[in-house]
N, CA, C and O of each residue as an XYZ file, in Angstrom:
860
protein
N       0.845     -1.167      0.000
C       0.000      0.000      0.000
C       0.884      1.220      0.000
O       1.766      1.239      0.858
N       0.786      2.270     -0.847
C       1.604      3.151     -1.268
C       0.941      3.831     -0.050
O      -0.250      3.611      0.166
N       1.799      4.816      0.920
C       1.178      5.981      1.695
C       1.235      7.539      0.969
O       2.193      7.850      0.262
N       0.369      8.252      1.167
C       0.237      9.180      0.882
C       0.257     10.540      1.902
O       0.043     10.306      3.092
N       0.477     11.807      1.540
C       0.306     12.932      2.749
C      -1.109     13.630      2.692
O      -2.164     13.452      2.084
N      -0.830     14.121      3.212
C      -2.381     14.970      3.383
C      -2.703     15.362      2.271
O      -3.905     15.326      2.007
N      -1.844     15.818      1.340
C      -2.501     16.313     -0.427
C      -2.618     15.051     -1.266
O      -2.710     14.879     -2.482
N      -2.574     14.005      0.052
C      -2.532     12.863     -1.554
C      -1.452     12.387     -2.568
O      -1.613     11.606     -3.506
N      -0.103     13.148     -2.104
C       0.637     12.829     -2.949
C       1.393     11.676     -2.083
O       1.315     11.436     -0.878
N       2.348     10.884     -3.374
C       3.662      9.965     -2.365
C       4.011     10.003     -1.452
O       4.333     11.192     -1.455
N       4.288      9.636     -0.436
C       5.506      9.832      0.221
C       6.490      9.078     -0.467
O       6.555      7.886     -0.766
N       7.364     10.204     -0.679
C       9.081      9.876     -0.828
C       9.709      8.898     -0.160
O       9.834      8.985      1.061
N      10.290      7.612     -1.002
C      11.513      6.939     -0.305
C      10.551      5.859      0.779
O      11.294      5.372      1.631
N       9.538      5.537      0.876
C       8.773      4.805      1.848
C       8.889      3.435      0.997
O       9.426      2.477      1.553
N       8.357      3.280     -0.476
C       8.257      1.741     -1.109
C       8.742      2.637     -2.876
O       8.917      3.796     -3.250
N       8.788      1.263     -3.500
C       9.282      0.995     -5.381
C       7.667      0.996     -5.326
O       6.846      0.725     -4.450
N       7.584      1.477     -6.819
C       6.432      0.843     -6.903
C       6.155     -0.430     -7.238
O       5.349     -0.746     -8.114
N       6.754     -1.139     -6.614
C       6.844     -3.171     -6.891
C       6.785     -3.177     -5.721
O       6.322     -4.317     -5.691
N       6.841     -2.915     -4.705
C       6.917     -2.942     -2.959
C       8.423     -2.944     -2.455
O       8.779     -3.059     -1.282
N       8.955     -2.846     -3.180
C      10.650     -3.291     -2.763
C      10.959     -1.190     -2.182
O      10.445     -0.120     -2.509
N      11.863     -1.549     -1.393
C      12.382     -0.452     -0.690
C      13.546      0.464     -1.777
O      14.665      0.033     -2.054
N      13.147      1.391     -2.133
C      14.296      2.176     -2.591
C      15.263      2.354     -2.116
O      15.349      2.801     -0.973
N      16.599      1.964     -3.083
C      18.230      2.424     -2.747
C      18.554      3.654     -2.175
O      18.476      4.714     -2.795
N      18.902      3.557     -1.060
C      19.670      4.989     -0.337
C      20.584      5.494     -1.125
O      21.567      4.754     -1.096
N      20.785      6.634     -1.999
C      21.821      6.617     -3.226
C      22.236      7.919     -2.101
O      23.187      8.480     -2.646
N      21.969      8.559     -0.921
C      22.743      9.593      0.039
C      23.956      9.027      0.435
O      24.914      9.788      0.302
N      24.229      7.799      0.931
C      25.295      7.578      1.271
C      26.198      6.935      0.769
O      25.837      5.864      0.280
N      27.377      7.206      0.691
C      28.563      6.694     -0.389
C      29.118      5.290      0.005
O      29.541      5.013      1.127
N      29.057      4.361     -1.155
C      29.551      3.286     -1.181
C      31.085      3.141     -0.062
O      32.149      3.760     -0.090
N      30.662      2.221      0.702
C      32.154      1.569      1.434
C      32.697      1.079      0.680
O      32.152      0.190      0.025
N      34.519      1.601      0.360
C      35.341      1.231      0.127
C      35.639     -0.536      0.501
O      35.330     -1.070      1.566
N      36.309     -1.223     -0.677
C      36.566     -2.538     -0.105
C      37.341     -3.316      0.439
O      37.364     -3.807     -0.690
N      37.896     -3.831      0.932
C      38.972     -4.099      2.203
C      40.223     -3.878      1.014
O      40.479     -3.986     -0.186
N      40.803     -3.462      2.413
C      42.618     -3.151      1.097
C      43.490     -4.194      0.816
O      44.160     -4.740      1.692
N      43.518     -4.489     -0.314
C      44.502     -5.639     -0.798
C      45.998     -5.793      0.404
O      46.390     -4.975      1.235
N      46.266     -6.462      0.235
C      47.772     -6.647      0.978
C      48.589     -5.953     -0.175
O      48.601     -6.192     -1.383
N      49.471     -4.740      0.799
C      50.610     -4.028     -0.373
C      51.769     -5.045     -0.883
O      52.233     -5.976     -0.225
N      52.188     -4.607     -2.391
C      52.983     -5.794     -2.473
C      53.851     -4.646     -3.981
O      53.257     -4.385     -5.027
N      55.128     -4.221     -3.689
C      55.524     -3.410     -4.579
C      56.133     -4.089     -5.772
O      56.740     -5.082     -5.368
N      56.217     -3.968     -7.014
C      56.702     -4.804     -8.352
C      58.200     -4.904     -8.083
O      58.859     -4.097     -7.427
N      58.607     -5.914     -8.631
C      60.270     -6.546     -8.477
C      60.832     -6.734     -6.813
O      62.038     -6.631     -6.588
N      60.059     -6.957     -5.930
C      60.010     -7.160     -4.588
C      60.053     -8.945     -4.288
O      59.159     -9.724     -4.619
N      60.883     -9.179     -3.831
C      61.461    -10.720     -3.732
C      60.766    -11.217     -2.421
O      60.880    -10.499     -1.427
N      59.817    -12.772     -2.302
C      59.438    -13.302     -0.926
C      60.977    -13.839     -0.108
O      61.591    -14.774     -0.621
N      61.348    -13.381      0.774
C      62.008    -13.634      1.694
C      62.111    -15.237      1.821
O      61.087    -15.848      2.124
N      63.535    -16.072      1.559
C      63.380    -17.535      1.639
C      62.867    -18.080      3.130
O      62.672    -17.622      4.255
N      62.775    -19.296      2.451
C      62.430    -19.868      4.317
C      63.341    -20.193      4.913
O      64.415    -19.705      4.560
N      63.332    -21.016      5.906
C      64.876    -21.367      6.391
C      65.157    -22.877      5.902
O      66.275    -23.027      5.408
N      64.400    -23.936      5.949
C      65.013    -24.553      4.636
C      65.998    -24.314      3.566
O      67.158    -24.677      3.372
N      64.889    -23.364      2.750
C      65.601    -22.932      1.620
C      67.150    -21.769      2.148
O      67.754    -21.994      1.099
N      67.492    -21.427      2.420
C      68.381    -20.816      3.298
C      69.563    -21.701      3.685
O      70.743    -21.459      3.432
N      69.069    -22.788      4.350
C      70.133    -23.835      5.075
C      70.631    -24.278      3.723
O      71.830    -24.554      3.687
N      69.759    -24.433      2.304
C      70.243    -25.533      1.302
C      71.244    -24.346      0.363
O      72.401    -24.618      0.043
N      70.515    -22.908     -0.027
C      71.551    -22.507     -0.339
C      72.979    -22.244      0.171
O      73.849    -21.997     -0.664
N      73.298    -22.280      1.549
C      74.451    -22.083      2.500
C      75.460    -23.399      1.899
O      76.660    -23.407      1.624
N      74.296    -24.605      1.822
C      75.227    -25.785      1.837
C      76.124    -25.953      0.315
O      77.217    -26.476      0.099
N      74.955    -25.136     -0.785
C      75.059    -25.300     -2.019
C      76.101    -24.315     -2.236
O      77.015    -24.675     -2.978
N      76.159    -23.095     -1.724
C      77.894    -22.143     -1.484
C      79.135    -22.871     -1.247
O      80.162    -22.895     -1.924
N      78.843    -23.464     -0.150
C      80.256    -24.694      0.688
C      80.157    -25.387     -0.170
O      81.351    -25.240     -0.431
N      79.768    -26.198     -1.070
C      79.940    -27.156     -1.741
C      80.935    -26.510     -3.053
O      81.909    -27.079     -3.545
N      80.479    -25.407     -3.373
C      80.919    -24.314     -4.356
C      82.335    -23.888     -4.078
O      83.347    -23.798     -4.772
N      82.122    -23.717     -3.141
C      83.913    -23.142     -2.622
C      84.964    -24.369     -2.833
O      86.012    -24.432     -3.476
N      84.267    -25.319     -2.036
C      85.240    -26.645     -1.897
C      85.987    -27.011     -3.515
O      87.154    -27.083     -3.902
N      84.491    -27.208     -4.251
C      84.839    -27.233     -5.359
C      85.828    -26.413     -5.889
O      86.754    -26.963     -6.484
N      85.812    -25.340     -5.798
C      86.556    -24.598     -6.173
C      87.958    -24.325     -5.775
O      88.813    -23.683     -6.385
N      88.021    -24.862     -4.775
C      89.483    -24.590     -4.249
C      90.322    -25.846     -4.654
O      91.514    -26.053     -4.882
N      89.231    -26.557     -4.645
C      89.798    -28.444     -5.286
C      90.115    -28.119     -7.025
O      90.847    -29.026     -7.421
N      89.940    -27.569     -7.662
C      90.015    -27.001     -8.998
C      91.403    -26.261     -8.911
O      92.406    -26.522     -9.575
N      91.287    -25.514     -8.178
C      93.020    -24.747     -7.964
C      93.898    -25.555     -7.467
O      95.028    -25.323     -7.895
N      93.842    -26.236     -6.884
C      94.635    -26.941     -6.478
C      95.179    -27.889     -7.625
O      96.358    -27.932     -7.976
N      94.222    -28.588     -8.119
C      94.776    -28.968     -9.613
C      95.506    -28.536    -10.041
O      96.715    -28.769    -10.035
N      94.834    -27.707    -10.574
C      95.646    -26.455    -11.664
C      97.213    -26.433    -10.649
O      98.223    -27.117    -10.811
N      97.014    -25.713     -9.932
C      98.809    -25.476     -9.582
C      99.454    -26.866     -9.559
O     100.576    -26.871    -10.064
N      99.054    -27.954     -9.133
C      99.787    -29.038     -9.148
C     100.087    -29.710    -10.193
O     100.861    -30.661    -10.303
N      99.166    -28.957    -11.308
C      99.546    -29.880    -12.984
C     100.670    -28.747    -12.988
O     101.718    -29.339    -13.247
N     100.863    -27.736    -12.862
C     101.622    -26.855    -13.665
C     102.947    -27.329    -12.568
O     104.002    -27.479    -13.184
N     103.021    -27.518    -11.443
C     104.178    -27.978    -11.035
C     104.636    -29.066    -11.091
O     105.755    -29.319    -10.645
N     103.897    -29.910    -11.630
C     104.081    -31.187    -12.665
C     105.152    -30.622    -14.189
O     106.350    -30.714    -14.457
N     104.366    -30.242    -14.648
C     104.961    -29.304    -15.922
C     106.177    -28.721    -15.995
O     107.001    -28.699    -16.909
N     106.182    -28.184    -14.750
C     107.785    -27.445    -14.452
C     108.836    -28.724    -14.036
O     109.950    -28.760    -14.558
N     108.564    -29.386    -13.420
C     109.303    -30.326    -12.757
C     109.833    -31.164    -14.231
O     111.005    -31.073    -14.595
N     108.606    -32.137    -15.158
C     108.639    -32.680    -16.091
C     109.971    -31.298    -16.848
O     111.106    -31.768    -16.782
N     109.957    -30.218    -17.313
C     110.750    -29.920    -18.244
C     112.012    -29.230    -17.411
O     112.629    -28.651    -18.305
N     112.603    -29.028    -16.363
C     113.433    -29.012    -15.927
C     113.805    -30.510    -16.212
O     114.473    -30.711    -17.227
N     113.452    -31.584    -15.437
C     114.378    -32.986    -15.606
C     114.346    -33.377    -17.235
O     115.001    -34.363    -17.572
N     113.587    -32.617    -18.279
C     114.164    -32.753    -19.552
C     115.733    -31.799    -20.184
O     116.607    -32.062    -21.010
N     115.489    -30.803    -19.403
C     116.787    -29.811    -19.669
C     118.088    -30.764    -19.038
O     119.198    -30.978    -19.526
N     117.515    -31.210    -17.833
C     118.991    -31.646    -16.922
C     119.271    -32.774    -17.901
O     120.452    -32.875    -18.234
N     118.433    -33.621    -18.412
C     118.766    -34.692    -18.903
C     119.673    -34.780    -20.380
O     120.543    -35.507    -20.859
N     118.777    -33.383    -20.830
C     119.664    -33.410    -22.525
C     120.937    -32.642    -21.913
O     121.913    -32.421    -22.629
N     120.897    -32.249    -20.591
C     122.226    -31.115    -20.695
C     123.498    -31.956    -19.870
O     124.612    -31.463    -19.692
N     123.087    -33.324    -19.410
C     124.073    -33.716    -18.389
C     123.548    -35.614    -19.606
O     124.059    -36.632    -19.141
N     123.138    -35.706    -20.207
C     123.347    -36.880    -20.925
C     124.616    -37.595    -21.444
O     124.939    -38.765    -21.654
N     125.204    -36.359    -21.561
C     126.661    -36.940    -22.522
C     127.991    -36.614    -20.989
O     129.160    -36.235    -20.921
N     127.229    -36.914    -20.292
C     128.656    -36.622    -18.923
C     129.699    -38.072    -18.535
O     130.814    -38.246    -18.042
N     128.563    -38.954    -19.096
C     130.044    -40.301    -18.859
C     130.544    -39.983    -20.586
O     131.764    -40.057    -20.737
N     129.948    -39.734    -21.529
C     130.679    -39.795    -22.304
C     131.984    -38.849    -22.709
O     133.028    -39.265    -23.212
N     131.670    -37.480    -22.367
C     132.751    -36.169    -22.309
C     133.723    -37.049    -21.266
O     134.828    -37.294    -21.751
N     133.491    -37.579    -19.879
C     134.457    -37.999    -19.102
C     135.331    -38.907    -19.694
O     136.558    -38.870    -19.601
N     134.682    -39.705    -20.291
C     135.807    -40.639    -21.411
C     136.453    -39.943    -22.011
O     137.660    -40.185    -21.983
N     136.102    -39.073    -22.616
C     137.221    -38.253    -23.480
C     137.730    -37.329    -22.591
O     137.694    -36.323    -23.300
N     138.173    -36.976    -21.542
C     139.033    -36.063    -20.555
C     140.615    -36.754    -20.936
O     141.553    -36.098    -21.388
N     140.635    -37.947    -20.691
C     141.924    -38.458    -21.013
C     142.383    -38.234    -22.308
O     143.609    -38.183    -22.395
N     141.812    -38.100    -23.245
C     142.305    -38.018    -24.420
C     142.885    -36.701    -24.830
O     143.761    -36.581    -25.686
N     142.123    -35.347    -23.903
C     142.247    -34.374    -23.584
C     144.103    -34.152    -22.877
O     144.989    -33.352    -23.181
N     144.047    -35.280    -21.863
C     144.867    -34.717    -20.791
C     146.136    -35.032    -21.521
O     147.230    -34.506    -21.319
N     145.820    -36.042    -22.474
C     147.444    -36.854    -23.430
C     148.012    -35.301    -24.350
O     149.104    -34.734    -24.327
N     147.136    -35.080    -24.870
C     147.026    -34.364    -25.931
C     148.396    -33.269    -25.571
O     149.523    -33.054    -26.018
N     147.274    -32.628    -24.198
C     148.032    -31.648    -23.689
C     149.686    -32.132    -23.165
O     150.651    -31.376    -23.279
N     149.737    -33.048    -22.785
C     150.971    -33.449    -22.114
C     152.476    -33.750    -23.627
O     153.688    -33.549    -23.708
N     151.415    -34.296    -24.499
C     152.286    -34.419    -25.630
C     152.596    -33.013    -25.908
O     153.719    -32.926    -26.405
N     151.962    -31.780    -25.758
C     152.833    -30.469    -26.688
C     153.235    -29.970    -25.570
O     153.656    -28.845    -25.838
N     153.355    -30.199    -24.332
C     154.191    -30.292    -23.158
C     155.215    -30.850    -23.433
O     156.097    -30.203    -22.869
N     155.625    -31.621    -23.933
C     156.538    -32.430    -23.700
C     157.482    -32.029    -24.751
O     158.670    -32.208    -24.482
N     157.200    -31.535    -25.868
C     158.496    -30.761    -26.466
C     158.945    -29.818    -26.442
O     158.245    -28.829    -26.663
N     160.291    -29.688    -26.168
C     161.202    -29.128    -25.829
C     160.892    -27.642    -26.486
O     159.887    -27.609    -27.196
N     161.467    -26.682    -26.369
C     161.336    -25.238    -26.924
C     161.947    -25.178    -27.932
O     161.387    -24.553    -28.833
N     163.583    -25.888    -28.294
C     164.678    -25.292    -28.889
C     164.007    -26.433    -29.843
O     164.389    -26.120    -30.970
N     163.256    -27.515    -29.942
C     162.924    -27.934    -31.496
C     161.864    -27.717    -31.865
O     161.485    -28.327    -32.864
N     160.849    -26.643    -31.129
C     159.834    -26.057    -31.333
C     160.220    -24.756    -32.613
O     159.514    -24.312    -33.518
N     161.692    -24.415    -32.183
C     162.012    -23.054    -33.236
C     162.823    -23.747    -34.001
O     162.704    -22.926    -34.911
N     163.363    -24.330    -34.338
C     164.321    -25.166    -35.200
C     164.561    -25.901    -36.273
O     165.396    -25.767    -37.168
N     163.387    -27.030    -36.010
C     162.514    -28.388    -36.464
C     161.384    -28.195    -36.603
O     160.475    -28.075    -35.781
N     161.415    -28.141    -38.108
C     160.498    -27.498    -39.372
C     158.912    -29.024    -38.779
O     157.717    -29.002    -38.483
N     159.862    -29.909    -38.903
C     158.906    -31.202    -39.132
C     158.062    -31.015    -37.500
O     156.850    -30.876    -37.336
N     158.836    -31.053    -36.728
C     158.201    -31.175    -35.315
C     157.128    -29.643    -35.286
O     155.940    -29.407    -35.069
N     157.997    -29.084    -35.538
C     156.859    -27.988    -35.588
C     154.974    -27.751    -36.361
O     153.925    -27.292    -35.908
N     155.319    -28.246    -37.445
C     154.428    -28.719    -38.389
C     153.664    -29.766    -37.204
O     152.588    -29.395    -36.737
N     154.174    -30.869    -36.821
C     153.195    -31.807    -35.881
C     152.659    -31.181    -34.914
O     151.470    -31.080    -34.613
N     153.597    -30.753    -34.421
C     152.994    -29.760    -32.586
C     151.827    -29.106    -32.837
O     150.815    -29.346    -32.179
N     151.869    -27.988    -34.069
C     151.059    -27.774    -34.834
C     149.580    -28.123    -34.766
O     148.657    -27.457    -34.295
N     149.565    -29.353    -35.360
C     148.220    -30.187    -35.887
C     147.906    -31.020    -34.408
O     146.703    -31.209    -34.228
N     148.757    -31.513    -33.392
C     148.580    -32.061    -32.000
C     147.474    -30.931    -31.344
O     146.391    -31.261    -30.862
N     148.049    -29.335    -31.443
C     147.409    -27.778    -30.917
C     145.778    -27.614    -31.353
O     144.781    -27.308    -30.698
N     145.984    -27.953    -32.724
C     144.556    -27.894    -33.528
C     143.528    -29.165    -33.020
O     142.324    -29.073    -32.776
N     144.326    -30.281    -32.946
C     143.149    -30.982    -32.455
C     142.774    -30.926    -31.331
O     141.600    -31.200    -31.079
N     143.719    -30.531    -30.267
C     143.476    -30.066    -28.595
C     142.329    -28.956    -28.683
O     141.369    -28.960    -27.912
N     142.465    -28.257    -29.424
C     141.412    -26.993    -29.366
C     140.120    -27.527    -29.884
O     138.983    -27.332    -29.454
N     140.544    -28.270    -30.935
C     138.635    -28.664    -31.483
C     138.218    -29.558    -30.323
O     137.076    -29.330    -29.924
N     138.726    -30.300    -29.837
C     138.253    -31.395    -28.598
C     137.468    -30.553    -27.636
O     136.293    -30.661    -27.286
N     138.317    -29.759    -27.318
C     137.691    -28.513    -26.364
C     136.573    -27.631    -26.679
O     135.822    -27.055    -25.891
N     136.579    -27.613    -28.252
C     135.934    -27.149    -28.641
C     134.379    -27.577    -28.766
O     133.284    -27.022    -28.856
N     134.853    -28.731    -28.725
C     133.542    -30.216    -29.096
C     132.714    -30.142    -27.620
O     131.519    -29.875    -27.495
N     133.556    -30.415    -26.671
C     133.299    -30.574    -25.297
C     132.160    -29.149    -24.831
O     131.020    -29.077    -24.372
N     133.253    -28.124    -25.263
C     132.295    -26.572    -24.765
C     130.571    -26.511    -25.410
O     129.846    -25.712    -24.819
N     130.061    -27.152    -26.336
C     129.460    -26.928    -26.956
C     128.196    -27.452    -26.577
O     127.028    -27.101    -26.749
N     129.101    -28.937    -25.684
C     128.118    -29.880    -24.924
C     128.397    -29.339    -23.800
O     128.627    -30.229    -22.981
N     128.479    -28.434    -23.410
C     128.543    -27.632    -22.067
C     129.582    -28.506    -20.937
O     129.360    -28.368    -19.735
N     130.462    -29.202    -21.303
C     131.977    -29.097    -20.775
C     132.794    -27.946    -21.009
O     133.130    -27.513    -22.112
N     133.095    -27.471    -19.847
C     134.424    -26.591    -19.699
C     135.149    -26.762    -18.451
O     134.921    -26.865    -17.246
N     136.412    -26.745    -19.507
C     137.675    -27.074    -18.775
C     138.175    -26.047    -17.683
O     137.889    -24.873    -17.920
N     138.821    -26.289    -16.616
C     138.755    -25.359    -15.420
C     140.438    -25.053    -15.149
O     141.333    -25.891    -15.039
N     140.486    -24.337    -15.118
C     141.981    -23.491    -14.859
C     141.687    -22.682    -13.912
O     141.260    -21.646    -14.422
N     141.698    -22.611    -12.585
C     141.353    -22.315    -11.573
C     142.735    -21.385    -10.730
O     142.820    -21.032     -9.554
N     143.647    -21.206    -11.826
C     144.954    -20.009    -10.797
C     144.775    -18.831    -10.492
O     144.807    -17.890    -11.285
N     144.527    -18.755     -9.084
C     144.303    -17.473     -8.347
C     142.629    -17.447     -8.025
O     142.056    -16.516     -7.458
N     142.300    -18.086     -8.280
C     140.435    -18.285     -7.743
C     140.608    -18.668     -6.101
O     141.685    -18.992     -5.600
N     139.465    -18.576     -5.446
C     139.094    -18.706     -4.664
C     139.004    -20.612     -4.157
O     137.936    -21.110     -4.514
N     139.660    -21.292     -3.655
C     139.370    -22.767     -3.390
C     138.048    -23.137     -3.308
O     137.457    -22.926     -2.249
N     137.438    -23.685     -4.294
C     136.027    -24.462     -3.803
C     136.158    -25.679     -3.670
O     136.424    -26.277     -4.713
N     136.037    -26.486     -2.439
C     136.240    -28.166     -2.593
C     135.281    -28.660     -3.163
O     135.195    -29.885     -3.246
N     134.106    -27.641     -3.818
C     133.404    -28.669     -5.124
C     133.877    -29.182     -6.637
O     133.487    -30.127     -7.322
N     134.906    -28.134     -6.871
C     135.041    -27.954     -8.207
C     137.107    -28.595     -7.656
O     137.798    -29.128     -8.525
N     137.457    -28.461     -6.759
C     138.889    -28.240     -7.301
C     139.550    -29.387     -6.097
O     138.728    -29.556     -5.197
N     140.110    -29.736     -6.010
C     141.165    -30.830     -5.113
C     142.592    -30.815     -4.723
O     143.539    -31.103     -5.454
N     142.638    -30.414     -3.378
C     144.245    -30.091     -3.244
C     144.987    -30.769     -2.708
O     144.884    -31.084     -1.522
N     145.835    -31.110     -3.428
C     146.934    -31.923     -3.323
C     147.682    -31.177     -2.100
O     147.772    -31.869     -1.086
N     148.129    -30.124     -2.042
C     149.374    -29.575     -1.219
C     148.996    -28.327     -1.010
O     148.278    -27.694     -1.784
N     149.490    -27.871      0.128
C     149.456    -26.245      0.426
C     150.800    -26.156      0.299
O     151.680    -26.966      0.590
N     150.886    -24.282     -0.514
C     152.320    -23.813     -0.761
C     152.409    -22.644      0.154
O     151.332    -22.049      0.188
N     153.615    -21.944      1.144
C     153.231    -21.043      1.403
C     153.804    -19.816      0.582
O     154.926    -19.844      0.076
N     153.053    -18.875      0.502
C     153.143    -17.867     -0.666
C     152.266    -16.545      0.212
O     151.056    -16.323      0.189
N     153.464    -15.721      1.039
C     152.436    -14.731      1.268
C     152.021    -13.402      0.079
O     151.499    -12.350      0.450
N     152.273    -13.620     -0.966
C     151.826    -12.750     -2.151
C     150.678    -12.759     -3.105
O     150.290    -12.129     -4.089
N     150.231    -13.992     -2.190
C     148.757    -13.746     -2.877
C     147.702    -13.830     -1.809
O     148.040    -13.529     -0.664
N     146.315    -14.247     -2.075
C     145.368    -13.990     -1.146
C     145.354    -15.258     -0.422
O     145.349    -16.173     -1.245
N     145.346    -15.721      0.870
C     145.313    -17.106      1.701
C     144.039    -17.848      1.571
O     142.976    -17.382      1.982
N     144.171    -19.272      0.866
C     143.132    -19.982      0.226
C     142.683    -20.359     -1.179
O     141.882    -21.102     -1.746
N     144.003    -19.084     -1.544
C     143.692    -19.100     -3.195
C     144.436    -20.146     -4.267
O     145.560    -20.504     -3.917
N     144.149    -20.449     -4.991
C     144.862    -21.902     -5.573
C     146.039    -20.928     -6.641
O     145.948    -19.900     -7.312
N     146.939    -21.755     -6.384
C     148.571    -21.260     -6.892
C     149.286    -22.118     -7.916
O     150.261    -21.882     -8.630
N     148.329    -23.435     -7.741
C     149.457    -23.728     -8.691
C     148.792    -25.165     -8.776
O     148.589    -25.921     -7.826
N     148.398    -25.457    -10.559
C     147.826    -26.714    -11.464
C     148.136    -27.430    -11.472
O     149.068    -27.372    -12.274
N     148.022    -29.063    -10.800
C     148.682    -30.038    -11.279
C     147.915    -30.705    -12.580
O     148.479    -31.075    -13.610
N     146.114    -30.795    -12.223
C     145.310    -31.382    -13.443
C     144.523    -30.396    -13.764
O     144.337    -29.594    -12.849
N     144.068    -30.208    -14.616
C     143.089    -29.342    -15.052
C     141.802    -30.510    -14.882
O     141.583    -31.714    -15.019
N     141.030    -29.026    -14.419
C     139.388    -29.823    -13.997
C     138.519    -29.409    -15.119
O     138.767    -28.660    -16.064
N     137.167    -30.228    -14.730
C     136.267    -30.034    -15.873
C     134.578    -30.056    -15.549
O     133.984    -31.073    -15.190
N     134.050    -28.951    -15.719
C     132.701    -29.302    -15.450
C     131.563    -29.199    -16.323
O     131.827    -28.693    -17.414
N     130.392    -29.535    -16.142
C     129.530    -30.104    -17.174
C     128.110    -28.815    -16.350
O     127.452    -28.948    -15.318
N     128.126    -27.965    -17.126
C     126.916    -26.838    -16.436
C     127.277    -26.820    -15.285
O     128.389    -26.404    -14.958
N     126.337    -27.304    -14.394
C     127.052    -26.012    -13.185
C     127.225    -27.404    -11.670
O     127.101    -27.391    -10.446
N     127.611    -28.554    -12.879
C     128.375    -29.881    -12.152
C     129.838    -29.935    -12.011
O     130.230    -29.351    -13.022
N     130.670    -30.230    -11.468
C     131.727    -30.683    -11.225
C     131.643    -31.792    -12.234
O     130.663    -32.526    -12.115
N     132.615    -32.092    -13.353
C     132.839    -33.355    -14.364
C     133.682    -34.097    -13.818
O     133.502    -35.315    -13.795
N     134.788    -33.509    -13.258
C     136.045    -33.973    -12.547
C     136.809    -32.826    -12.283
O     137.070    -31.939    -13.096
N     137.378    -32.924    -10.350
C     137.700    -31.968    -10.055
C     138.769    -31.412    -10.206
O     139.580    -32.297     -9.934
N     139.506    -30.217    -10.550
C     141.053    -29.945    -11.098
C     142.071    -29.725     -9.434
O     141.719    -28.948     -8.547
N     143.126    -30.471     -9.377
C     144.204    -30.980     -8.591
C     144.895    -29.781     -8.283
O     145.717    -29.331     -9.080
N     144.646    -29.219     -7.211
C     145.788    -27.971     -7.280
C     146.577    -28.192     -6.009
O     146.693    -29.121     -5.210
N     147.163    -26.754     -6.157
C     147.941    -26.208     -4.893
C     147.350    -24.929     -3.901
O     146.858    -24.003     -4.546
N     147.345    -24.832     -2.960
C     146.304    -23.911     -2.386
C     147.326    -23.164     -1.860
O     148.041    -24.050     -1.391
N     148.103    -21.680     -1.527
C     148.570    -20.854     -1.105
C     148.480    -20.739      0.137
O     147.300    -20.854      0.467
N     149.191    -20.557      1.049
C     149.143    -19.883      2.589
C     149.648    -19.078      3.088
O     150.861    -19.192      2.913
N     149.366    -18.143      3.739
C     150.503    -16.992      4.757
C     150.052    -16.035      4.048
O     150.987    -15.235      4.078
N     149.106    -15.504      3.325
C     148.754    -14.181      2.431
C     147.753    -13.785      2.785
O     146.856    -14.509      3.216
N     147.676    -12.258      2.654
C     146.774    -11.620      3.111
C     145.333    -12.350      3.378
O     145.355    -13.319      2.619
N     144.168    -12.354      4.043
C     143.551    -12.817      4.023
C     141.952    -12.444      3.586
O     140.858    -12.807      4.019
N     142.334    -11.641      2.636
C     141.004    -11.179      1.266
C     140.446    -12.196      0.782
O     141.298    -12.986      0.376
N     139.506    -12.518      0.646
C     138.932    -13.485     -0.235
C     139.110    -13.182     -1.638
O     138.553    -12.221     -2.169
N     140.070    -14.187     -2.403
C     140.221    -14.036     -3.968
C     138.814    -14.060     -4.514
O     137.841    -14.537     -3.930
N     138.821    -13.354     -5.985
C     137.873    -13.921     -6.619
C     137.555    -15.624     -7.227
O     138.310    -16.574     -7.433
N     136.168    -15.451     -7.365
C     135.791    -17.386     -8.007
C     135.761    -17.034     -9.169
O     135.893    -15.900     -9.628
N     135.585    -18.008     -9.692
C     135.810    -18.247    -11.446
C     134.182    -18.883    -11.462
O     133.946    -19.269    -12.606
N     133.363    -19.037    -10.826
C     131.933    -19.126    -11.447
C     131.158    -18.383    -11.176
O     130.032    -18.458    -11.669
């Protein structure tokens, strides 16, 4: 039943005309609950699970990694080792064999030792030999140096009992005390080996400077 006022007209806002109650359009729609804020490119915080597994998956990473270097330097000191004992080997290979030939060396020398001076100027023929004895002493030496033998003449050096062997002390205060004075064999070494050691005489009673070494 529609109500009316005293003139008979509607009342306002009481019923629809279907009986249904008219919409209050006075008061403004409630807002609807607020989403949870959540800003773009903003990462969920792991759990601790996930946390414990990446920690483990780091350590595993490192280990690895340090096990990788370690390689590496130990191949390469592999590498170094391998071509050093190839140098020593091509460079000290021929050392019994140069030692065999020292004697042939030491004849050589003793033969143009052994002649006299006055048929050195005299004696056309001997001279001519001494000669060709000189030439082959030098190529021998020559042969030897090449394979890294050299012959050691050690007068006035400093005594090393690696390289040199003394027969006798002389005393000689005119040179430096310790210093070798005087050759009986000539020595020989092979790089930075002793081949065989040269026989000397070692000086005494002289100043006591350290001579110079010969290596």
């Amino acid at each position: 039943m529609i109500g009316r006022d005293a003139t008979g007209n509607r009342r306002a806002g009481s019923r629809s005309d279907h009986g249904a109650p008219s919409p209050d359009t006075s008061r403004p729609a409630e807002p609807d609950a607020k989403a949870p804020d959540h800003q773009p490119g903003a990462e969920a915080e792991p759990s601790q699970p996930e946390s414990v597994a990446l920690a483990e998956l780091q350590s595993e990473n490192a280990a690895l990694k340090d096990r990788l270097l370690r390689a590496l330097a130990e191949a390469e000191n592999v590498r170094r080792r391998a071509e050093r004992d190839l140098a020593d080997m091509r460079q000290y290979a021929v050392a019994k064999f140069a030692a065999d030939l020292l004697p042939v060396a030491d004849n050589l020398e003793r033969a143009i030792a052994s002649v006299p001076a006055e048929s050195r100027k005299n004696d056309g023929t001997v001279k001519a030999l001494l000669e060709g004895v000189e030439l082959t002493e030098k190529e021998l030496l020559r042969v030897l140096e090449r394979h890294g033998v050299k012959k050691l003449l050690p007068i006035g050096e400093r005594f090393d009992p690696n390289f040199h062997e003394a027969l006798f002390e002389i005393p000689d205060p005119s040179v430096p005390d310790g210093s070798v004075s005087r050759i009986v064999e000539p020595g020989y070494s092979i790089g930075a080996r002793p081949l065989r050691p040269a026989k000397v005489g070692v000086a005494r009673g002289g100043p006591s400077g350290k001579p110079p070494s010969g290596r």
